[in-house]
Each structure stands twice: as C-alpha cells, then as structure tokens.
N, C-alpha and C positions, 0 to 999 in steps of 0.2 A: 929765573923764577924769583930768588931770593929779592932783586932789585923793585923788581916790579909790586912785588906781595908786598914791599916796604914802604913803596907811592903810594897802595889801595890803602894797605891796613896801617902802616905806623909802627912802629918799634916796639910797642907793649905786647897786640893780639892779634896774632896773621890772621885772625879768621874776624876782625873787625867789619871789613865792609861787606860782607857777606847780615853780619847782622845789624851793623848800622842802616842798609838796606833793605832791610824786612822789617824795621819800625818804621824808618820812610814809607814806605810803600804799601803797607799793611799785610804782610808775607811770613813766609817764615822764612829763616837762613837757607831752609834746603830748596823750598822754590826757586828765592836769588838764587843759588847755587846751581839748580836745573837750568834755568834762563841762559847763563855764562855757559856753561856745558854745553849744551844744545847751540849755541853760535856756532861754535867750534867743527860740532858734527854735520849742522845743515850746511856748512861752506865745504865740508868733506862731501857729505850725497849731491850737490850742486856740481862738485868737482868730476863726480865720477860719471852724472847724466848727462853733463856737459859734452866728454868725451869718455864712455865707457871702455876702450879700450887701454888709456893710459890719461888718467885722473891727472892734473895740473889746478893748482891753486897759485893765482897768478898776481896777488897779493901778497901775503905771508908765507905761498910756499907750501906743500900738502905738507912737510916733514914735521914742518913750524906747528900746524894743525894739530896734527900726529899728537906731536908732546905737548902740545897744549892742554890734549883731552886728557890725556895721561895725567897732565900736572893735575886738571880737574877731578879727577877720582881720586887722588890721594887726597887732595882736599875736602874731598866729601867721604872718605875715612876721619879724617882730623877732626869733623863737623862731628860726626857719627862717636868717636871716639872721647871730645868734649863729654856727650851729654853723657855716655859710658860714666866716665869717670865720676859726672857728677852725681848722679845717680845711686853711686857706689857710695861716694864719700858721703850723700846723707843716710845710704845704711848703712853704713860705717858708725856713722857720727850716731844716727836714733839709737841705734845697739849700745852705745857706749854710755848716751843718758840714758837709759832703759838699765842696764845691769850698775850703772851707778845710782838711780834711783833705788835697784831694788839691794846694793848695798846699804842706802843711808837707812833705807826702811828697815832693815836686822838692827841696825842698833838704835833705831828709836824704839822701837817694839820693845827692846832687853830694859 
C-alpha cells in the first residue's frame, strides 16, 4: 500500500490524488474515492457470478481484491477523518478569537 499510495499521492499528502482528482474532474474526493472503491468490488461480484460456487479473480487474484477494498475504507476514514479534524481546528481556532476578542474588550472597556 505504502508504495503505491506514494506513486498516486507523493510524499507530502497520501490523500493527494483523491483530491487532485476531484478538481480535475469536477467531484469531490469522496466520489473519486467511491469510483476506485467500487473497481475493487464490481471485479469481486464479477468474480462470484462468474463462478458462484468458488469466486476466482484471474487478474489480481480475489485476496489481492479483498485488501484492496479494505485498504479503500481506511482511506475513506482518513478522507472522513481530514475533514474531522478540520472542522475541529476552526472551532478550535473561532473559540480562541472569540474569547481573545472578548479578553481585549475588558480592558478596553476599563
């Protein structure tokens, strides 16, 4: 994963091509992110209508699949968890101008 996530994204932000490809394409990161997901699974349901009784992915391998999709939901926690954070740090940040404003304002007032 790590290899790969370093070709897509680059060294700064593992979740770059996710949103370098939602300005391209006019998306958002979690769409990109559904698009790459959903590969993953319609080559698994392909797999299993193929041959219902013992699923073969004759490509990459059903296992390959398997953790692929896995790797994909962590990633779309990371996605999820980004905007958490950011979210947080501008309430964070307004609270913080916010009770520093209403410190300068006591002693302008005095």
């Amino acid at each position: 994963m790590y290899s790969k996530g370093k070709a897509y994204a680059g060294d700064v932000d593992s979740l770059a091509n996710f949103k370098r490809n939602a300005t391209r394409l006019g998306l958002t990161k979690y769409q990109v992110w559904g698009v790459y997901f959903n590969k993953h699974i319609d080559s698994m349901n392909n797999a299993i209508s193929q041959n219902p009784e013992r699923p073969i992915d004759l490509t990459e391998g059903l296992r390959g699949r398997i953790l692929d999709a896995i790797t994909y939901l962590c990633i779309l926690q990371c996605l999820l968890t980004e905007d958490a954070l950011k979210n947080t740090k501008l309430k964070i940040k307004d609270t913080i101008i916010s009770k520093f404003r209403k410190f300068l304002n006591r002693f302008r007032s005095k």
